[in-house]
C-alpha positions, 0 to 999 in steps of 0.5 A, a space after each residue: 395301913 398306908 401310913 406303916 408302907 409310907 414310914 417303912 420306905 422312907 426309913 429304908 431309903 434313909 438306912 440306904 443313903 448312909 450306907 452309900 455315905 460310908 462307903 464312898 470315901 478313900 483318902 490316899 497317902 500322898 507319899 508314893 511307895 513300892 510294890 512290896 510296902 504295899 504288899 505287906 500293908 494288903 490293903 486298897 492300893 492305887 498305880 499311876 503308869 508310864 501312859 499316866 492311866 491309873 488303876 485302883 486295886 484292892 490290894 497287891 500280892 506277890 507270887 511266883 516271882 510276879 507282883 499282881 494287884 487284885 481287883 473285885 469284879 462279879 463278886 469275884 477277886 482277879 489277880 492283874 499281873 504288874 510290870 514294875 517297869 511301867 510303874 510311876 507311882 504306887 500310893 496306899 489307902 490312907 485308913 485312918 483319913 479314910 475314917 475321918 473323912 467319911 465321918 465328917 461328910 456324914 457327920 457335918 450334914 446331920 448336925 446341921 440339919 439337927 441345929 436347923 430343925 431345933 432352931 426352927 422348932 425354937 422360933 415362931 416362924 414356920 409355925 413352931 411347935 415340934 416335938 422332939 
């Protein structure tokens, strides 16, 4: 019983840990845009100020004559109003190196790890004989 507790918990802090590693990773394209580039592409947007603070949004939208940038806090969306005059720079989520980026730090690891453990499993020492 306690070996069915044991297996159960390591194999849920495993599911947690990748999807923890799926989500960490945005890449930004490093040429800037405007305001409304990046309100028609909707989609994670980062804004460097005048004081050069910047602030992360999960996309920008347009009404009523005010550009605001959305952010997610308590499970809710808050709209920030933006002054274009104390905009530097405006740059959007990059989703196709955000894609590759997050693969390959997943990816990289567990080949590795499989390698070791096949090179490991393959030899004498460490006393060999796993069963894959």
């Amino acid at each position: 019983m306690r070996n069915i507790h044991k297996r159960r918990f390591k194999t849920t802090a495993l599911v947690l840990a990748f999807l923890v590693l799926f989500q960490g990773c945005v890449v930004y394209h490093k040429t800037p845009t405007t305001l409304e580039q990046a309100r028609q592409e909707h989609i994670k947007t980062k804004i460097t100020n005048t004081d050069n603070e910047t602030a992360k949004y999960k996309y920008i939208t347009y009404e009523e004559g005010t550009f605001y940038g959305v952010k997610k806090e308590s499970g809710e969306l808050v709209k920030y109003p933006l002054n274009e005059e104390d905009i530097v720079k405006i740059i959007t989520k990059n989703k196709t190196a955000s894609t590759w980026v997050t693969v390959t730090v997943i990816a990289v690891p567990i080949i590795a790890l499989g390698i070791a453990m096949i090179a490991v499993a393959n030899s004498d020492f460490g006393g060999g004989g796993w069963v894959f």
